[in-house]
C-alpha positions as CSV (number, residue, x, y, z in Angstrom):
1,X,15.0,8.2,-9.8
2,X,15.2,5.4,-12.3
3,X,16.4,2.1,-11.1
4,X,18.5,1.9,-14.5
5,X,20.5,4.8,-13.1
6,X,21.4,3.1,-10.1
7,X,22.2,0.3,-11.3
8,X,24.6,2.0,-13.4
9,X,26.1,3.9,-10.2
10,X,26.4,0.9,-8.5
11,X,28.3,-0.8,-11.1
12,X,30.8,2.3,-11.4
13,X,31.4,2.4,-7.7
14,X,31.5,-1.3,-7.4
15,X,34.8,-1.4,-10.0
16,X,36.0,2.4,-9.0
17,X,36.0,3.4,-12.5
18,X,34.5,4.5,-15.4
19,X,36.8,2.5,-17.4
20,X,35.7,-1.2,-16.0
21,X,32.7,-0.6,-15.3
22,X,31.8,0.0,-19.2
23,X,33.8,-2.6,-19.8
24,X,31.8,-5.2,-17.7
25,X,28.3,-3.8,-18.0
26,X,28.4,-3.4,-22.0
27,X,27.6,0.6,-22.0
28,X,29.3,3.4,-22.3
29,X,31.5,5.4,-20.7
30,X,29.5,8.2,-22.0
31,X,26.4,6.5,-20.6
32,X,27.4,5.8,-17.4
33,X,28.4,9.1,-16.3
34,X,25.5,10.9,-18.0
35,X,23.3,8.2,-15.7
36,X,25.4,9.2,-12.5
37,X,25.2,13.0,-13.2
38,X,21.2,12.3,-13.5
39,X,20.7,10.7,-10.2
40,X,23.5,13.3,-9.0
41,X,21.2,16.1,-10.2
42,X,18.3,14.4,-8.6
43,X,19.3,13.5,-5.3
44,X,21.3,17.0,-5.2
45,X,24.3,15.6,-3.7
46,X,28.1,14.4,-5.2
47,X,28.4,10.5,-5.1
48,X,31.7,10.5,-6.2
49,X,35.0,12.4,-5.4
50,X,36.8,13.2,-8.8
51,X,39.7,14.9,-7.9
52,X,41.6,12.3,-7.5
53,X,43.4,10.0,-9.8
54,X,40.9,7.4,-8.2
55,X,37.0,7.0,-8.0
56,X,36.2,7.0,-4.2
57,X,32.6,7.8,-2.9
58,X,31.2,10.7,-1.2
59,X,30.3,10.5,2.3
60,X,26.7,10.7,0.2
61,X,27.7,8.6,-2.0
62,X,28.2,5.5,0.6
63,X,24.8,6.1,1.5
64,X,23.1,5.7,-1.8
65,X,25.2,3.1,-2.2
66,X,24.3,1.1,0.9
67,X,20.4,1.5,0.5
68,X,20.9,1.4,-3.6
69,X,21.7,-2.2,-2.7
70,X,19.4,-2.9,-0.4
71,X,16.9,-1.6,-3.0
72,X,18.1,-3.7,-5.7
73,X,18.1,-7.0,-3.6
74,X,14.5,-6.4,-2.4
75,X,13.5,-6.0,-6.0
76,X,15.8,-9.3,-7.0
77,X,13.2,-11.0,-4.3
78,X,10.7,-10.2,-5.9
79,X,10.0,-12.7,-8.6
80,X,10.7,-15.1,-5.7
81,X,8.2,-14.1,-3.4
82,X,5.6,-13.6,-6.5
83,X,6.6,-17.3,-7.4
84,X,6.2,-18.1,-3.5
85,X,2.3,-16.8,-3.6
86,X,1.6,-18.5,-7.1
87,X,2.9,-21.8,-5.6
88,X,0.8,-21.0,-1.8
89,X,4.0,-21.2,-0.3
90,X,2.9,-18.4,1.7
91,X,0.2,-16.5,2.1
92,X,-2.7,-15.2,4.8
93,X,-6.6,-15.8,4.9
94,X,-8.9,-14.4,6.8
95,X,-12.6,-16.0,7.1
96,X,-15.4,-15.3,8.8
97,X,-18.2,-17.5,10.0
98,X,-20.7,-17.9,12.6
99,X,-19.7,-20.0,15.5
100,X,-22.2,-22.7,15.2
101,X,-20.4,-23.1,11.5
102,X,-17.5,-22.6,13.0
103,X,-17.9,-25.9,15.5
104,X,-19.5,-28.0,12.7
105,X,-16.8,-26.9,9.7
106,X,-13.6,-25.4,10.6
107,X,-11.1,-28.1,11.8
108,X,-12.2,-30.3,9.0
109,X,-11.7,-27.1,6.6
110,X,-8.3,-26.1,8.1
111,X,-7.0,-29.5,8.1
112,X,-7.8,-30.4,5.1
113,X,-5.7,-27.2,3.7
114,X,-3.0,-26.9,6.2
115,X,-2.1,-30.3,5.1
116,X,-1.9,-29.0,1.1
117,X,-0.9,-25.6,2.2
118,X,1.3,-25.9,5.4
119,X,2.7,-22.2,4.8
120,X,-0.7,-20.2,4.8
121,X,-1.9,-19.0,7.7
122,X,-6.0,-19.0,8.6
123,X,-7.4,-16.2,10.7
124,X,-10.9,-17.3,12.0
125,X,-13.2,-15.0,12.9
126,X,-16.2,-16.2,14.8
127,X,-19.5,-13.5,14.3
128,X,-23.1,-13.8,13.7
129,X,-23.8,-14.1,9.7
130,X,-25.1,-10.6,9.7
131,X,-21.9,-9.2,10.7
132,X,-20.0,-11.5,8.7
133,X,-21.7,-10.0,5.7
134,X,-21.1,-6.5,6.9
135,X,-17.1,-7.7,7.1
136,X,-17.2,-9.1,3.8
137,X,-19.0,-6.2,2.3
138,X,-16.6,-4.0,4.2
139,X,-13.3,-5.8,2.8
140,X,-12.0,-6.6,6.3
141,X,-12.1,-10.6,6.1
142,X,-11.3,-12.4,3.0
143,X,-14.6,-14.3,3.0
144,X,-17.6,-15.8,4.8
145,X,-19.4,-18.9,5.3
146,X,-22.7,-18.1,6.3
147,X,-26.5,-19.2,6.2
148,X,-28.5,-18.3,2.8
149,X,-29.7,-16.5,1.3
150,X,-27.0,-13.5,1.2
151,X,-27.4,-10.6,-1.9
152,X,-26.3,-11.3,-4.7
153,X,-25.6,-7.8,-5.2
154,X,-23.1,-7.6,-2.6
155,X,-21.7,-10.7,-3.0
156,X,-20.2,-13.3,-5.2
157,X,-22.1,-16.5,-3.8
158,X,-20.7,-20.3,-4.1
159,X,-22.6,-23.0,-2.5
160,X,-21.4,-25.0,0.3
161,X,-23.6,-27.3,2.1
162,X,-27.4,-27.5,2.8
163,X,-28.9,-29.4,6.2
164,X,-32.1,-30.4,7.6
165,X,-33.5,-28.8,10.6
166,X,-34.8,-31.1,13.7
167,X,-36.9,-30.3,16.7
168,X,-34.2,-30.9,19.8
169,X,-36.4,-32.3,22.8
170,X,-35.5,-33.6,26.4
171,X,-36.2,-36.8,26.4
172,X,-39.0,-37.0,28.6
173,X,-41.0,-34.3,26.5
174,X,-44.6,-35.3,25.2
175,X,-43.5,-34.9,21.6
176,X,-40.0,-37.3,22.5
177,X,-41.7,-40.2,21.3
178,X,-43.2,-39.1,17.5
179,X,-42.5,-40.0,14.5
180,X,-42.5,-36.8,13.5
181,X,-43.9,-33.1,14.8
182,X,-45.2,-30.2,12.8
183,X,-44.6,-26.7,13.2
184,X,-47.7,-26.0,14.0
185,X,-47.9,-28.3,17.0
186,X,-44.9,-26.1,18.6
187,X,-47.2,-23.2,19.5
188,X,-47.9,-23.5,22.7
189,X,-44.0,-23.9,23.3
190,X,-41.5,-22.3,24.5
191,X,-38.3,-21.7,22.2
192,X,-34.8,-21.2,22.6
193,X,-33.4,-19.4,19.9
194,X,-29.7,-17.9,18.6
195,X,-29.8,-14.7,19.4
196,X,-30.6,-11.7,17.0
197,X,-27.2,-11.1,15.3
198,X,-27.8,-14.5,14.3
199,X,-29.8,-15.1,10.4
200,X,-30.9,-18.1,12.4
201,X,-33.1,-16.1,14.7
202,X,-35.1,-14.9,12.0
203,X,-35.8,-18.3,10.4
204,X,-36.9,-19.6,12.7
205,X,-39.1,-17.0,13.6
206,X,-40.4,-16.7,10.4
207,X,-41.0,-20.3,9.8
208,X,-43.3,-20.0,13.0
209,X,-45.1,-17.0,11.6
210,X,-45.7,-18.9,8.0
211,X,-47.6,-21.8,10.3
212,X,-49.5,-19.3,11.4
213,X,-48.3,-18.5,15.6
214,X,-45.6,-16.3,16.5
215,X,-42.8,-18.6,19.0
216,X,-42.8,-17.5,22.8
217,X,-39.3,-17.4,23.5
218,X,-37.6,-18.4,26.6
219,X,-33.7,-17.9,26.2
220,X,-31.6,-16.8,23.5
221,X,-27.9,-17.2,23.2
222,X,-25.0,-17.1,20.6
223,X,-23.8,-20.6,22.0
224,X,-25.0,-23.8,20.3
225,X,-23.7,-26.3,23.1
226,X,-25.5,-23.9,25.4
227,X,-28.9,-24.0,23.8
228,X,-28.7,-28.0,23.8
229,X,-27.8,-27.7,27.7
230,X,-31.1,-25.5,28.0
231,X,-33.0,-28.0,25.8
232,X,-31.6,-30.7,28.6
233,X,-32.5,-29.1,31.5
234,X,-36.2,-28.9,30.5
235,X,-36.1,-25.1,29.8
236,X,-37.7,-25.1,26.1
237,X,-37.5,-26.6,22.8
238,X,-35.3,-25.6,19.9
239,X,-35.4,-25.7,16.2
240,X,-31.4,-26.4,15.1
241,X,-29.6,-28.1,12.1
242,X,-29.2,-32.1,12.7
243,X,-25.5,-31.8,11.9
244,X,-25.7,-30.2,15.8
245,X,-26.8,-33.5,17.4
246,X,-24.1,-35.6,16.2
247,X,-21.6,-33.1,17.8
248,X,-23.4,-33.0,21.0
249,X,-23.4,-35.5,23.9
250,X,-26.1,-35.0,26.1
251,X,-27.7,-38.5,25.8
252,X,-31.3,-36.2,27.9
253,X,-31.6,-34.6,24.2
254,X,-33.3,-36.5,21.2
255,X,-34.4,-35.1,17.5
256,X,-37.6,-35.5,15.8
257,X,-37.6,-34.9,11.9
258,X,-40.3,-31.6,10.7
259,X,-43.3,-33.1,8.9
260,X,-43.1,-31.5,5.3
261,X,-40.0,-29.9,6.2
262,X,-39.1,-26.7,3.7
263,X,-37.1,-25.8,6.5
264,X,-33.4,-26.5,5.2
265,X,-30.2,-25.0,6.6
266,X,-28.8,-23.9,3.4
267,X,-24.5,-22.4,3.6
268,X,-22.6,-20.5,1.4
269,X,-19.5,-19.1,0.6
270,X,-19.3,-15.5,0.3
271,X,-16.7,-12.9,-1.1
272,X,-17.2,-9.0,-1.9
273,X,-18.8,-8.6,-5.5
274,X,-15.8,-8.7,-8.0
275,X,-12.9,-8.2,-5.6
276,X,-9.4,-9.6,-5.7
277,X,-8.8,-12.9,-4.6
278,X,-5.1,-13.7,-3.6
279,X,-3.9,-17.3,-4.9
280,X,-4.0,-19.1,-1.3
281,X,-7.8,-17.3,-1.0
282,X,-8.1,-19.5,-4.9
283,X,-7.2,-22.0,-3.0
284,X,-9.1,-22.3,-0.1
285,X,-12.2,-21.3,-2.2
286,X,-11.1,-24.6,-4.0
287,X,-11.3,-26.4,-0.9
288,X,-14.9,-25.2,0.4
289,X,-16.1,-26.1,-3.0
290,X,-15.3,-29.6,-2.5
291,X,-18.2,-29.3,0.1
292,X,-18.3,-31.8,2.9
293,X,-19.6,-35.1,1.6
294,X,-18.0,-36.6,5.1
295,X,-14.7,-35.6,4.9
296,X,-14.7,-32.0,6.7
């Protein structure tokens, strides 16, 4: 069926003749009823009853009628709803990222663009950076924020922020008190790490192993504020980003800086490897670009 043809039966049943409807849509009389026998022959049904001296429609033909228009004014919508998109006037994201990043990054994030973008909405999905990755990979979330490095391969890779990493303490630990502590005075210690869907469980690990000692470790959990609350109650050390420590307020918990620190907490913003991204998806990629620099 072409939409031409339609168009061209709608017109004839909208004036109830051949006559005015030529006269009103600039074709033919010819033309129009070769364009209605068409969609007649098509649809295999009579849309109009000629044998009378007046066009009426067909019991068919009020149907095609109704859902011709309803056809034609969706389509008439279009352009609008394209024009909605390219303004963000609308529009749905969804973005994964662990939950640590989540704490440290989102309301800052979605602020920020709910207040340019009050129309879009932002699904969070909160997941260890591995499974992120898989999501991304997989085309089921928009994009990730996650800790680096991530394949380049897979992914199209923007920077986002980069952080220190601090050794959290109780405060009456023996190391409390340094200056400084490095790695390799953390062997005889007992960690608390993320647990293993986390990339942060592995770096931490294998910063331990590149000092030379492999970490005993006491707890793990997918919880930040719950690895600081173990760190407080005397039940290890941990190894987490300083960003952390100003969201936390257990005053029993104090940081000491790495000596030669390599160890950096590196994020980035991830998206499948040359996929599609919707305008409001531009424009949150905009936003994360910005990076922090205090304002998140």
């Amino acid at each position: 069926m072409e939409l031409r043809d339609l168009q061209s039966f709608i017109e004839v049943a909208n004036h109830n003749s051949f006559t005015k409807a030529a006269a009103h849509s600039y074709l033919s009389q010819p033309s129009l009823s070769k364009a209605i026998k068409k969609l007649e022959q098509e649809l295999h049904v009579e849309l109009f009853d000629r044998s009378t001296r007046h066009l009426r429609l067909t019991d068919a033909g009020r149907i095609v009628y109704q859902q011709g228009q309803k056809a034609l004014q969706a389509l008439s919508e279009l352009d609008v709803l394209l024009d909605d998109l390219k303004d963000i006037a609308t529009g749905e994201i969804k973005i994964g990222m662990p939950p640590l990043i989540g704490t440290l990054f989102f309301p800052g994030i979605a602020r920020r663009f709910h207040q340019q973008h009050p129309n879009v909405s932002i699904e969070l999905v909160e997941l260890g950076a591995k499974l992120i990755g898989q999501l991304v990979e997989d085309g089921r979330i928009d994009l990730g924020l996650v800790v680096m490095p991530a394949n380049e391969a897979k992914f199209d890779i923007y920077p986002f922020i980069q952080d220190e990493f601090v050794l959290f303490v109780h405060d009456d630990h023996p190391l409390a008190h340094q200056s400084s502590v490095s790695l390799t005075e953390l062997k005889e210690e007992k960690f608390i790490l993320f647990t293993k869907d986390f990339t942060l469980h592995d770096y931490v690990i294998q910063a331990c192993e590149e000092n030379g000692f492999s970490p005993i470790i006491s707890y793990q959990s997918s919880q930040w504020d719950l690895i600081v609350e173990l760190v407080s109650s005397k039940l290890g050390i941990a190894l987490l980003p300083k960003l952390i420590y100003e969201k936390q307020t257990n005053s029993d918990v104090k940081i000491i800086p790495i000596e030669n620190a390599t160890l950096l907490w590196k994020l980035g913003i991830i998206t499948k490897k040359g996929s599609y991204h919707s305008f409001a998806v531009k424009e949150l990629l905009k936003v994360l670009e910005m990076k922090t620099d205090g304002v998140m």
